[in-house]
C-alpha positions as CSV (number, residue, x, y, z in Angstrom):
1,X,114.7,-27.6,52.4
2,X,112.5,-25.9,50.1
3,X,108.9,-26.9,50.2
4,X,107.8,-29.2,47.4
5,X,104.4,-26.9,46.5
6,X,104.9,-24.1,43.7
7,X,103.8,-20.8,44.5
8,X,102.4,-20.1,41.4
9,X,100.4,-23.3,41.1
10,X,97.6,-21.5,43.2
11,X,97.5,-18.8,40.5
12,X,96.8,-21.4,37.8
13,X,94.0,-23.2,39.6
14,X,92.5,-20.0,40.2
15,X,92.8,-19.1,36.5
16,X,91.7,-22.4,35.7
17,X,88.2,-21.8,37.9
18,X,87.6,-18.3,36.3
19,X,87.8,-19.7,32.7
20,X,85.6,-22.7,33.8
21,X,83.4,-20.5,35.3
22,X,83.2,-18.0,32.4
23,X,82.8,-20.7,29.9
24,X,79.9,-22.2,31.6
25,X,78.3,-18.4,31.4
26,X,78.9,-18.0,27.9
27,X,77.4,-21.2,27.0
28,X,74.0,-21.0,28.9
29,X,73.9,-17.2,27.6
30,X,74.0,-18.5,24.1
31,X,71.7,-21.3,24.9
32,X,69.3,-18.6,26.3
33,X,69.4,-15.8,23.0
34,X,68.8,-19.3,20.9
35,X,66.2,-20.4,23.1
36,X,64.7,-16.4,22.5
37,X,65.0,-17.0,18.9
38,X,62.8,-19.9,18.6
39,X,60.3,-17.9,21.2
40,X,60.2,-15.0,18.7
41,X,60.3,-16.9,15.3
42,X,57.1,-19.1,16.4
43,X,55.5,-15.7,18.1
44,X,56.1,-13.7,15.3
45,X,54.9,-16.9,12.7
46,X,51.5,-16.7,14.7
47,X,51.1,-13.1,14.1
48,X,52.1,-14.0,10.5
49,X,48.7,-16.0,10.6
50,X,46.6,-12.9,12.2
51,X,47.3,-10.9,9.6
52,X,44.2,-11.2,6.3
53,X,45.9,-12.0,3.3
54,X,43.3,-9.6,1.3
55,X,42.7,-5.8,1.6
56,X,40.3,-4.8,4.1
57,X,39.7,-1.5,2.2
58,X,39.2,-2.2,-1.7
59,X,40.9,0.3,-4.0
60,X,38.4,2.2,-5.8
61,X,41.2,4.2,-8.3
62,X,43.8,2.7,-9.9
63,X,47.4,3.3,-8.9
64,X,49.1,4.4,-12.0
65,X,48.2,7.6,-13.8
């Protein structure tokens, strides 16, 4: 008698782990870069705020000749 497992069926769970696996990775890698974006976009909106919305050096000439 031939046995009733398929030889090939260990091959698909195998496959089926791996793409498990590397979907799992590629979803908490994204989640990480968006979780970076909101870091940088509220870091950089707080150095927005630093920055004086006037000239600290007033221009003494005008620019156009």
């Amino acid at each position: 008698m031939v046995p009733s497992t398929d030889p090939g069926n260990t091959g698909d769970q195998i496959t089926a782990v791996i793409t498990a696996v590397a979907v799992f990775s590629g979803l908490s890698c994204l989640a990480v870069v968006i979780i970076g974006g909101f870091i940088t976009a509220d870091a950089a909106k707080d150095g927005i705020k630093q920055i004086p919305m006037e000239s600290p050096i007033p221009i003494e000439a005008p620019l156009t000749p």
